[in-house]
C-alpha positions in Angstrom: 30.5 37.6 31.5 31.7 34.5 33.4 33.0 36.7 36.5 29.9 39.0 36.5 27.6 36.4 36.6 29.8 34.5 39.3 29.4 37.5 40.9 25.6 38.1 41.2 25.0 34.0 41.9 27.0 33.7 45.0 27.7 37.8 45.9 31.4 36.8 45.7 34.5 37.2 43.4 35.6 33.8 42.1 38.8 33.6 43.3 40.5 32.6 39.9 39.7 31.0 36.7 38.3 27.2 37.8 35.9 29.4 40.0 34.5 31.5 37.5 33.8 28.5 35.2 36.9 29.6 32.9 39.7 27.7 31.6 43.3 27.7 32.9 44.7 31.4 31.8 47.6 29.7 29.7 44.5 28.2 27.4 42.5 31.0 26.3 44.7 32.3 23.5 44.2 33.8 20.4 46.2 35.4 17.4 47.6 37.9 19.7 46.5 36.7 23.6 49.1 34.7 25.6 46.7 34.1 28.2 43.7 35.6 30.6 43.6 34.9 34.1 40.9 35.9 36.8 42.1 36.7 40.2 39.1 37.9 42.3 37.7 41.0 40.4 40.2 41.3 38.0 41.0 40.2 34.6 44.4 40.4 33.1 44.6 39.6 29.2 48.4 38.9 28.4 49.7 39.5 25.0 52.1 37.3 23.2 55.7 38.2 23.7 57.0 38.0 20.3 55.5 37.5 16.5 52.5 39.9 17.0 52.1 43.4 16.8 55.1 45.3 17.8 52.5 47.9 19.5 51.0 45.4 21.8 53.5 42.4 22.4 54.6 41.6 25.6 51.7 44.3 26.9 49.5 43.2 29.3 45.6 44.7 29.7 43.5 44.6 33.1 39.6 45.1 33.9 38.6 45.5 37.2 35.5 44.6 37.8 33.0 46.9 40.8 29.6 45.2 41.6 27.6 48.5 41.0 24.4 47.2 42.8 23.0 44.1 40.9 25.0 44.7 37.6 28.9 44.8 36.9 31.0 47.1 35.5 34.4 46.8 34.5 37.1 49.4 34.7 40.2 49.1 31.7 44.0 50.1 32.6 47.0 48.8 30.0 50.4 49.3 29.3 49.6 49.6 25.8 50.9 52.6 23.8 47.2 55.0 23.8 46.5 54.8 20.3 46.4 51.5 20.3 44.8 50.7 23.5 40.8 50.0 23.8 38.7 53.4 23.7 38.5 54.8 27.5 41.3 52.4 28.6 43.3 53.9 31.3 46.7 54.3 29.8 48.3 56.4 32.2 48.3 53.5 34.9 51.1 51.0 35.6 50.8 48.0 37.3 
């Protein structure tokens, strides 16, 4: 939400995190996230390297973002294995 909203206010792509009104990457965690960083349009969620799912760990997932004329959408490619990855998530795509 943060970077589609950035987005729409200024017409721009914040250029990382800060800009988009985020916290540093390395601090938005959770039980299986290592991090999320924002670099211009995209969004890469990293997952936690060990101690979590063997099916995701160490996987990374990335939404691009395309202003599609006053909204956003947001475009999903991972590394994850496809039955585990997010419905519609590109999983053909490496990165």
């Amino acid at each position: 939400t943060a970077v589609a909203e950035y987005r729409n206010i200024t017409g721009n792509w914040s250029a990382d995190n800060g800009e988009a009104g985020l916290s540093d990457a390395g601090t938005i965690t959770g039980n299986y996230v290592a991090s999320v960083e924002v670099i211009n349009e995209k969004i890469t969620a990293k997952f936690k390297p060990d101690g979590v799912n063997e099916n995701i760990k160490g996987k990374s997932l990335l939404l691009t973002a395309t202003d599609a004329g006053g909204s956003v959408t947001f475009e999903c490619t991972t590394d994850i294995d496809p039955s585990y990855a997010p419905k519609g998530c590109d999983t053909s795509a490496c990165w």
